[in-house]
C-alpha positions in Angstrom: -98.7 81.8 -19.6 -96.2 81.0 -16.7 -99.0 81.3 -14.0 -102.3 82.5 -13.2 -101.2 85.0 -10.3 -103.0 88.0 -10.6 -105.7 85.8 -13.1 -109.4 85.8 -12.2 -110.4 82.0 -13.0 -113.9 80.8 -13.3 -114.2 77.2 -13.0 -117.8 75.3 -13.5 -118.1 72.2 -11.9 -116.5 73.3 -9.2 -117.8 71.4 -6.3 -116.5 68.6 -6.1 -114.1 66.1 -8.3 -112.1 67.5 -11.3 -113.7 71.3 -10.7 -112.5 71.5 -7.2 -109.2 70.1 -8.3 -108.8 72.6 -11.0 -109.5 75.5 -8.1 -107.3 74.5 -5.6 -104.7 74.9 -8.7 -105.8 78.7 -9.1 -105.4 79.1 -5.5 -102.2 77.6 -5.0 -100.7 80.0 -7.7 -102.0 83.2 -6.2 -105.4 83.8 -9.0 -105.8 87.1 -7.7 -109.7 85.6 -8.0 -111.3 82.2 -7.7 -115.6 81.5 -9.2 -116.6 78.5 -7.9 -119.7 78.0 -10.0 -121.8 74.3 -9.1 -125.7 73.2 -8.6 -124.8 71.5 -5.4 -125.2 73.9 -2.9 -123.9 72.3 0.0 -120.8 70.8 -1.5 -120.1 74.0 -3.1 -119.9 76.2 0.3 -117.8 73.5 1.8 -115.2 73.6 -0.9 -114.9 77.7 -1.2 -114.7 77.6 2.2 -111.8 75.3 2.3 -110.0 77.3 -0.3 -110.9 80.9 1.4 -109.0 79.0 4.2 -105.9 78.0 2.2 -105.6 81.8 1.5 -107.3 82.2 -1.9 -110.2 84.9 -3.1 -113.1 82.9 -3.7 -116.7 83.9 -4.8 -119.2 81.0 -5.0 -122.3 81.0 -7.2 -125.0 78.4 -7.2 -125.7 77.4 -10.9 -127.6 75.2 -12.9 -125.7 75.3 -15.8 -128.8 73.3 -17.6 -130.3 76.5 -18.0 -129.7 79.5 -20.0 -131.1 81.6 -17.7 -129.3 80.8 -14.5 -125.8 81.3 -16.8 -126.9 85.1 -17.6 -127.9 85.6 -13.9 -125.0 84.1 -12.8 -122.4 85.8 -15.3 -124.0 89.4 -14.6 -123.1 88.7 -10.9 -120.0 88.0 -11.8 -119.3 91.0 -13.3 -120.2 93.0 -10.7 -118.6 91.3 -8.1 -115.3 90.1 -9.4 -114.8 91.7 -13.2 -113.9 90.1 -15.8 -112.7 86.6 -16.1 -108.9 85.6 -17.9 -109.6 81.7 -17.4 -113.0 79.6 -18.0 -112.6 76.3 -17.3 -115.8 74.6 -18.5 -115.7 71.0 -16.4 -119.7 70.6 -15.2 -121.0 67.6 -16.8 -122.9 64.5 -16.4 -123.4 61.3 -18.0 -126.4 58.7 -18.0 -125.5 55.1 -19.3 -125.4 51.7 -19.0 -128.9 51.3 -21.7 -128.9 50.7 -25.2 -130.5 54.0 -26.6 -134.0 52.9 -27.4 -134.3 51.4 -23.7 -134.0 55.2 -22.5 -137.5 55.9 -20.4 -136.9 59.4 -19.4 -135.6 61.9 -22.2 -135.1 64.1 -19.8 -131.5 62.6 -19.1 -131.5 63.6 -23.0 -132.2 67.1 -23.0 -129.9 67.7 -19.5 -126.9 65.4 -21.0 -126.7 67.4 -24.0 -127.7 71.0 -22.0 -125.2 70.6 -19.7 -122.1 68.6 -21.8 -123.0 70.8 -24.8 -125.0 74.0 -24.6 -124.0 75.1 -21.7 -120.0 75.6 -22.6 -121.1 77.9 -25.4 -123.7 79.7 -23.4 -121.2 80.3 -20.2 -118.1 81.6 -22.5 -120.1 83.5 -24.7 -121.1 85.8 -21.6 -117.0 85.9 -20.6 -115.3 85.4 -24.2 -116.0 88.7 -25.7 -114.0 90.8 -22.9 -111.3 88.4 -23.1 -110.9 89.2 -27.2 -111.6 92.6 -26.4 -108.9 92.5 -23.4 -105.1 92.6 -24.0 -104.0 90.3 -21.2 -103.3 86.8 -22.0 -106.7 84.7 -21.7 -107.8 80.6 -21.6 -110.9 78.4 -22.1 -110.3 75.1 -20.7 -113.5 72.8 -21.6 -113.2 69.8 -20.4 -114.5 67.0 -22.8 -114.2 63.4 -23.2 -112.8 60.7 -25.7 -116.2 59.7 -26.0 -115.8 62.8 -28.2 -113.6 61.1 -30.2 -114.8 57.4 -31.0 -118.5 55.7 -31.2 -119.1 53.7 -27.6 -122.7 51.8 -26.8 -124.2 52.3 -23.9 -123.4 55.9 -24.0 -124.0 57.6 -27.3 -126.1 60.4 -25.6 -123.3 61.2 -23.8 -120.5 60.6 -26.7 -122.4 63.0 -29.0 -122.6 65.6 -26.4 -119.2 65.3 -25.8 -118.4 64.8 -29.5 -120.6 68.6 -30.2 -118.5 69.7 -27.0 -114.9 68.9 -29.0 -116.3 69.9 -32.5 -117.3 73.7 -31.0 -114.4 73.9 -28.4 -111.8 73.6 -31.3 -113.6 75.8 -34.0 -113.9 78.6 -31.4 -109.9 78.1 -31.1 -109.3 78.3 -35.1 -111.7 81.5 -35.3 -110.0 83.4 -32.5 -106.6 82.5 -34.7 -108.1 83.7 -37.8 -109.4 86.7 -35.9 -105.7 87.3 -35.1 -106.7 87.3 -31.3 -103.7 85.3 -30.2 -103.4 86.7 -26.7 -106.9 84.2 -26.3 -106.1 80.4 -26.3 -108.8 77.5 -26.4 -107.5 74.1 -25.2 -110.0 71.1 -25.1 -109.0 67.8 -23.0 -110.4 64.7 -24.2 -109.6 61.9 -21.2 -110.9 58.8 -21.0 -112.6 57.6 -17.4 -111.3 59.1 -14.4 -111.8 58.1 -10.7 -113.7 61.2 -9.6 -116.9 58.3 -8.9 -118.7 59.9 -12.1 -118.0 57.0 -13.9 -118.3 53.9 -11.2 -118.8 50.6 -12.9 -116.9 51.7 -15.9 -114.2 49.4 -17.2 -110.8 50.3 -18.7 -109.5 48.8 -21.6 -106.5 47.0 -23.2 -103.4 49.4 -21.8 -105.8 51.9 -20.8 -106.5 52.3 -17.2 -109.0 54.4 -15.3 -107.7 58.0 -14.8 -106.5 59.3 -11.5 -107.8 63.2 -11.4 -105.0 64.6 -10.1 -102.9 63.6 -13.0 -106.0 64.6 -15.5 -105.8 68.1 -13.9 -102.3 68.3 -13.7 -102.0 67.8 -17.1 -105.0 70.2 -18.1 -103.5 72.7 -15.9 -99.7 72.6 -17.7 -101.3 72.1 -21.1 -103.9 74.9 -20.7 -101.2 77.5 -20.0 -99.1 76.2 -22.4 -101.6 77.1 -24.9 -101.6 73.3 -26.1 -104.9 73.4 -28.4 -105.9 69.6 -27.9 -104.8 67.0 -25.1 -106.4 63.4 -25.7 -105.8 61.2 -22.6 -103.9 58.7 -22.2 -101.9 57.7 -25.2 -103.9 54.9 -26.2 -106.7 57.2 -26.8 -104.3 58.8 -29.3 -103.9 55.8 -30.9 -107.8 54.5 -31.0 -108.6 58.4 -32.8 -105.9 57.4 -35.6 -107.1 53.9 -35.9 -110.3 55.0 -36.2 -109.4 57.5 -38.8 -107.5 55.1 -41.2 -109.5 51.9 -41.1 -112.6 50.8 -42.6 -115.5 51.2 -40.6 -115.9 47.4 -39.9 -112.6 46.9 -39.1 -112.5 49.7 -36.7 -115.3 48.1 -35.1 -113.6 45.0 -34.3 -110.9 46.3 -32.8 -112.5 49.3 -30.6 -114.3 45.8 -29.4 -111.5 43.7 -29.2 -109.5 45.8 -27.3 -112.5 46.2 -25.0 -113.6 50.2 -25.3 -117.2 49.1 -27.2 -117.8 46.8 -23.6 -116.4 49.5 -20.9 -120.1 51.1 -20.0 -121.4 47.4 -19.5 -121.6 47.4 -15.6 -121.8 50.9 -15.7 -123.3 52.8 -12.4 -121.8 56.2 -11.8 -122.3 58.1 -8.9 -125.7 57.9 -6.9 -127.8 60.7 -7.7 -129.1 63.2 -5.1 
């Protein structure tokens, strides 16, 4: 896939940070149709109306992607307004941090981290995947997950195995649409570490491993997604952490995931201040 002219792309997320950044992609390359999907109200009208202003066909949906219920709602709307989707970017998410796991006092930040990282990527491309295998034209999920997916990190294992269930499910999905001999359908899963969207305030890069800037995440997302690329693990060092993991010894790992600082980059953790 050259380009999304002429695609209809549905991006969760969308208000704001990596989402909007991801739309304003769609837009600049003519998507005949741009879903803003996001719980923020506010922040949601002010972005589609930005875009409508750049020149792009926007529909905005208020969703709380947390629940199952809003995602049917939402996708049947959809439908009726725009048609079917070619593109699904999946980039809502949250994280909660900064506490050792039995400090947690509300496990309600459980159930949304793993609703909204985990659940609700299945549950809002099951509603649009089956008309894109059934379709002939080329089609893309983009989920958007973490490489928390990909290593153990305190401080945030509700959100690492969310993100870890996110990248385990993203990838099968990709294998069984192969298998299925759907080709025309590609599944590419991004796995970046922090990024400066304000999400992850506090946070600390490691050794050779700075804090993301989110144009150059979505840049990269945006080339490799249409490139069909199945997984993209940013930056390189992450690369090298998920090999290093793989070949050593579990004790050994550990020291140098801490060494190299990743096992302390949560400690002065405060994300972005919630509404």
């Amino acid at each position: 896939m050259k380009t999304v002219a002429g695609k209809r792309v549905l991006i969760t997320g969308a208000a704001m940070g990596l989402g909007r950044l991801f739309a304003e992609r769609a837009v600049s390359e003519d998507a005949a149709a741009v879903v803003l999907w996001d719980i923020n109200e506010v922040a949601l009208r002010e972005t589609a109306a930005e875009l409508a202003a750049r020149g792009g066909t926007v529909h905005h949906y208020t969703v709380d992607v947390a629940r199952p219920e809003a995602i049917t709602e939402a996708a049947a709307a959809v439908r009726a307004d725009v048609g079917d989707i070619d593109i699904l970017v999946n980039n809502a998410g949250i994280v909660r941090g900064n506490n050792y796991f039995w400090e947690t006092k509300d496990r309600t930040d459980i159930d949304k981290t793993m609703a909204i990282n985990s659940l609700a990527p299945m549950y809002v491309t099951l509603e649009f995947l089956p008309a894109m295998v059934a379709g002939t034209g080329d089609a893309c999920v983009l989920t958007i997950a973490s490489s928390a997916g990909l290593v153990a990190n305190p401080r945030m294992s509700v959100y690492a195995a969310s993100k870890w269930a996110a990248l385990g499910w993203s990838d099968s999905v990709r294998i069984e649409l192969e298998q299925a001999g759907h080709t025309h359908v590609t599944v590419t899963t991004v796995c970046p570490t922090y990024i400066n969207t304000g999400m992850f305030d506090g946070a600390k890069g490691f050794l050779f491993t700075p804090i993301l800037d989110a144009d150059s995440v979505v840049d990269t997302a945006w080339r490799e997604m249409k490139d069909g690329t199945p997984l993209v693990v940013l930056p390189w060092t992450s690369r090298l952490n998920r090999a290093i993991s793989g070949l050593l010894p579990i004790k050994l790992r550990d020291m140098f995931l801490n060494s190299v600082g990743v096992y302390h980059s949560m400690d002065d953790f405060t994300g972005r201040t919630r509404s």
